[in-house]
PyMOL commands that place a pseudoatom at each C-alpha (Angstrom):
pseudoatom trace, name=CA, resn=UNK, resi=1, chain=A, elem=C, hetatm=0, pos=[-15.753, -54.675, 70.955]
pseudoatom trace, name=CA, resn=UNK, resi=2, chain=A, elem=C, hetatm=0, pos=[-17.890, -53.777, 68.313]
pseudoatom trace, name=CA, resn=UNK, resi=3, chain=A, elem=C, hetatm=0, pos=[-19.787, -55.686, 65.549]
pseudoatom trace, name=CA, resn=UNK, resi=4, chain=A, elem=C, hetatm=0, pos=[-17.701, -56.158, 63.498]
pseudoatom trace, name=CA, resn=UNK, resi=5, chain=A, elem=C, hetatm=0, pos=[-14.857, -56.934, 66.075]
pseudoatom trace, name=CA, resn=UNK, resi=6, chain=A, elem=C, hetatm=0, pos=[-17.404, -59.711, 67.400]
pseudoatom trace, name=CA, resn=UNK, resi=7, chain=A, elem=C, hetatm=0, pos=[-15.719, -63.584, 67.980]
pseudoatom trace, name=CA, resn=UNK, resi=8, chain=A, elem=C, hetatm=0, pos=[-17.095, -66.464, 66.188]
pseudoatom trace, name=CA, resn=UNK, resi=9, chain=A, elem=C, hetatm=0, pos=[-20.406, -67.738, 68.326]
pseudoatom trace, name=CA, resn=UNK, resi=10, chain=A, elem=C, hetatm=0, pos=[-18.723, -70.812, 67.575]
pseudoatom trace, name=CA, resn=UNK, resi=11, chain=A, elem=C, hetatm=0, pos=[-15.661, -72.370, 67.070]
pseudoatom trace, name=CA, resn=UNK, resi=12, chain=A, elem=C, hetatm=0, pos=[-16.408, -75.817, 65.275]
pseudoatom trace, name=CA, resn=UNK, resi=13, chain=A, elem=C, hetatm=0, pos=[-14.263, -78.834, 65.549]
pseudoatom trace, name=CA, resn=UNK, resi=14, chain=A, elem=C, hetatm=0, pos=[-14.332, -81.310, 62.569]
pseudoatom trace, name=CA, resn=UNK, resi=15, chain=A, elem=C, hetatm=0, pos=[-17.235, -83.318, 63.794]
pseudoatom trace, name=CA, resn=UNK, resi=16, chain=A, elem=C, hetatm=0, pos=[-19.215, -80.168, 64.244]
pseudoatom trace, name=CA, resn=UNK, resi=17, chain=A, elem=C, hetatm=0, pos=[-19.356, -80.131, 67.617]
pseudoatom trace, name=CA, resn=UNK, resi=18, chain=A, elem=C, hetatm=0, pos=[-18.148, -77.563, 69.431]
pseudoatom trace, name=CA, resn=UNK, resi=19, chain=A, elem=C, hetatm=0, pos=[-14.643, -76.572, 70.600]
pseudoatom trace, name=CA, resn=UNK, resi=20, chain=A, elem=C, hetatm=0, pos=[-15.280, -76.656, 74.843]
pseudoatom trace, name=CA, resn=UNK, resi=21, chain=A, elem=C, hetatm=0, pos=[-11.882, -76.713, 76.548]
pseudoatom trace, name=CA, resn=UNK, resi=22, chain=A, elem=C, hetatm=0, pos=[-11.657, -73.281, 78.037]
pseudoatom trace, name=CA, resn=UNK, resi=23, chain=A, elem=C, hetatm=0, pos=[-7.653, -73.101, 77.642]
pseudoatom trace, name=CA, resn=UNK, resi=24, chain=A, elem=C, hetatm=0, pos=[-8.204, -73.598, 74.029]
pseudoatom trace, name=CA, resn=UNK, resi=25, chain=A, elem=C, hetatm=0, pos=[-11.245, -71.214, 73.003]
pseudoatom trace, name=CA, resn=UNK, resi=26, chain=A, elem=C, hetatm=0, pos=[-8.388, -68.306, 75.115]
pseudoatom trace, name=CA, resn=UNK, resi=27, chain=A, elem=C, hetatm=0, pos=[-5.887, -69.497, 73.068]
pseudoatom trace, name=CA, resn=UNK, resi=28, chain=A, elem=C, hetatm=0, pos=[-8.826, -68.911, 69.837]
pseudoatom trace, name=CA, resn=UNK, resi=29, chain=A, elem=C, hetatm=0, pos=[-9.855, -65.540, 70.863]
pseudoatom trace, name=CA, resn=UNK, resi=30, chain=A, elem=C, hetatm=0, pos=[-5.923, -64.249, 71.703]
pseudoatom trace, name=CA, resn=UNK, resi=31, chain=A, elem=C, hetatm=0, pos=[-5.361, -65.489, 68.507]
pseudoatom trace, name=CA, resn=UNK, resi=32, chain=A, elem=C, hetatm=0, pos=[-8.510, -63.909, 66.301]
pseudoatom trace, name=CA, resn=UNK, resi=33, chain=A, elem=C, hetatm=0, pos=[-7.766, -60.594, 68.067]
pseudoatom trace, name=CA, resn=UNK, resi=34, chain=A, elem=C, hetatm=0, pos=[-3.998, -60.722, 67.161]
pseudoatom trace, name=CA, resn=UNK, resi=35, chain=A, elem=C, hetatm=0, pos=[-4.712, -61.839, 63.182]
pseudoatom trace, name=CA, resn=UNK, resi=36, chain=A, elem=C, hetatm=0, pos=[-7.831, -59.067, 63.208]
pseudoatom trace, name=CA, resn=UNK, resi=37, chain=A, elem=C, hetatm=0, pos=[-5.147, -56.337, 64.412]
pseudoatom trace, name=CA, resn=UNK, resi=38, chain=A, elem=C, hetatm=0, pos=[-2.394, -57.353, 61.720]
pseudoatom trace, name=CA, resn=UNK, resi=39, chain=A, elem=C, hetatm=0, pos=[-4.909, -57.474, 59.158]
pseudoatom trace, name=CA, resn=UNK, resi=40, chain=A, elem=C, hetatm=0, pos=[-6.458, -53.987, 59.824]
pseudoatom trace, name=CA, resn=UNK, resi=41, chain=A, elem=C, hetatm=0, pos=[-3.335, -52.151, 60.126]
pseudoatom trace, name=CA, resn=UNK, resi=42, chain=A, elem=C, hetatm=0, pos=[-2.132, -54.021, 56.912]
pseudoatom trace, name=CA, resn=UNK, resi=43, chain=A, elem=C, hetatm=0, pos=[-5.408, -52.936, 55.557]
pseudoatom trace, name=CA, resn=UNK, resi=44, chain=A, elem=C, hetatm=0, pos=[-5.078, -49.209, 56.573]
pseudoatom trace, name=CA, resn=UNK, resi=45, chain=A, elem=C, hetatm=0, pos=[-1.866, -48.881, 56.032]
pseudoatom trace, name=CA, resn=UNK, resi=46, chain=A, elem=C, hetatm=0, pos=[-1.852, -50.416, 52.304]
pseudoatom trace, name=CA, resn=UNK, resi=47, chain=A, elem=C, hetatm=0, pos=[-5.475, -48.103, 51.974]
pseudoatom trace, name=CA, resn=UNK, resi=48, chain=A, elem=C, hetatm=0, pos=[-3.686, -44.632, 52.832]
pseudoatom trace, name=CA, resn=UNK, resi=49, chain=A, elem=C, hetatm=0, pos=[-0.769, -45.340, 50.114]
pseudoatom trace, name=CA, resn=UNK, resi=50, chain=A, elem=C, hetatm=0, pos=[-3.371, -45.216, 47.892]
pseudoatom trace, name=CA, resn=UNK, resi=51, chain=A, elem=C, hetatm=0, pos=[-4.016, -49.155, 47.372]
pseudoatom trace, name=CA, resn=UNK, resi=52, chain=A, elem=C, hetatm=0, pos=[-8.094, -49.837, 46.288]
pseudoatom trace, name=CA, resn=UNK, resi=53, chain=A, elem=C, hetatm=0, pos=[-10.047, -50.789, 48.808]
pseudoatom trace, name=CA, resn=UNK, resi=54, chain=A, elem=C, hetatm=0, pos=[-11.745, -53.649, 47.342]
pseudoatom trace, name=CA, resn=UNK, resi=55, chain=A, elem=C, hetatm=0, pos=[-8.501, -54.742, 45.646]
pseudoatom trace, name=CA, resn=UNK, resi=56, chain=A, elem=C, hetatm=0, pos=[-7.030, -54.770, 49.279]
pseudoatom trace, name=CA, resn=UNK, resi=57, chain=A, elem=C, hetatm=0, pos=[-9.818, -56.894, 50.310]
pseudoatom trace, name=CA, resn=UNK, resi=58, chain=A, elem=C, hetatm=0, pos=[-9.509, -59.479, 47.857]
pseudoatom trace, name=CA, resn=UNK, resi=59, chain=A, elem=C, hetatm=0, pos=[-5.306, -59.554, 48.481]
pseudoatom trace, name=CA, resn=UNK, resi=60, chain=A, elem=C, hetatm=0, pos=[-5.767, -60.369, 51.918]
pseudoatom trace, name=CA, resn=UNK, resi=61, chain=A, elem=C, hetatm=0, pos=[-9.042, -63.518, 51.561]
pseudoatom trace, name=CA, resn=UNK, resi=62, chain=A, elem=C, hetatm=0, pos=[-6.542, -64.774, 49.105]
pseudoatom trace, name=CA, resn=UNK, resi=63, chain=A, elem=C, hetatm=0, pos=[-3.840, -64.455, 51.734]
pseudoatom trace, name=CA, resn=UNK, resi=64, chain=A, elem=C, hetatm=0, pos=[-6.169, -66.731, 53.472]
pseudoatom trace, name=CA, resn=UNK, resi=65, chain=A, elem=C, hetatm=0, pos=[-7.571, -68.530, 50.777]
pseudoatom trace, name=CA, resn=UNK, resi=66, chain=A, elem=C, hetatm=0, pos=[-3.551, -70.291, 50.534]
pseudoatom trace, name=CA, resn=UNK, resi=67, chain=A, elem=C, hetatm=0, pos=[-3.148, -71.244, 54.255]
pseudoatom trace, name=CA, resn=UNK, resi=68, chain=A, elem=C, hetatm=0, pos=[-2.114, -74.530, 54.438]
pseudoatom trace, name=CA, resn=UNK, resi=69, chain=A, elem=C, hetatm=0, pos=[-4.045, -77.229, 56.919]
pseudoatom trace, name=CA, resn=UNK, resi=70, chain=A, elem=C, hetatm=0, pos=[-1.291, -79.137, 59.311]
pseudoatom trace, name=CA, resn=UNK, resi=71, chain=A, elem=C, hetatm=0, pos=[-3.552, -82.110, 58.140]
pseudoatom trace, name=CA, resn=UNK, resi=72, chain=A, elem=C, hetatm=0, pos=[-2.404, -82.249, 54.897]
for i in range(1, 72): cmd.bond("trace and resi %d" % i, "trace and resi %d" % (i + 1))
show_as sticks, trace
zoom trace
C-alpha cells in the first residue's frame, strides 16, 4: 500500500476515543479499501473522457460532503 493508499492511524468514535474492537476496525479497513477503489476508478474513468481533474475532485468531496449520518 502506498502513501496515499495509507488507513486512517485512527478511527475515532464520538467521544474521541478510539474505535478498539478488532471485528470492527476489519470491517473499517474492508470498507475504506472498497470506497478508495470505486472512487479511483470513478475518478479515472470520468478523467480519460476528458472530465477536469480538479472539477472531478470537487464532484466526488461533494458526493461526500451529502452523506447522510444514521443519527439524524
Amino acid at each position: 500500500m502506498s502513501g496515499q493508499d495509507a488507513l486512517p492511524a485512527m478511527w475515532p468514535q464520538r467521544d474521541g476515543t478510539p474505535v478498539s474492537c478488532r471485528d470492527k476496525l476489519l470491517v473499517l479497513r474492508e470498507n475504506h479499501q472498497e470506497v478508495r477503489g470505486v472512487l479511483q476508478d470513478a475518478f479515472e474513468d470520468a478523467v480519460l473522457m476528458g472530465v477536469d481533474e480538479a472539477a472531478m475532485r470537487q464532484i466526488l468531496i461533494d458526493v461526500v460532503n451529502t452523506l447522510r449520518s444514521p443519527h439524524a
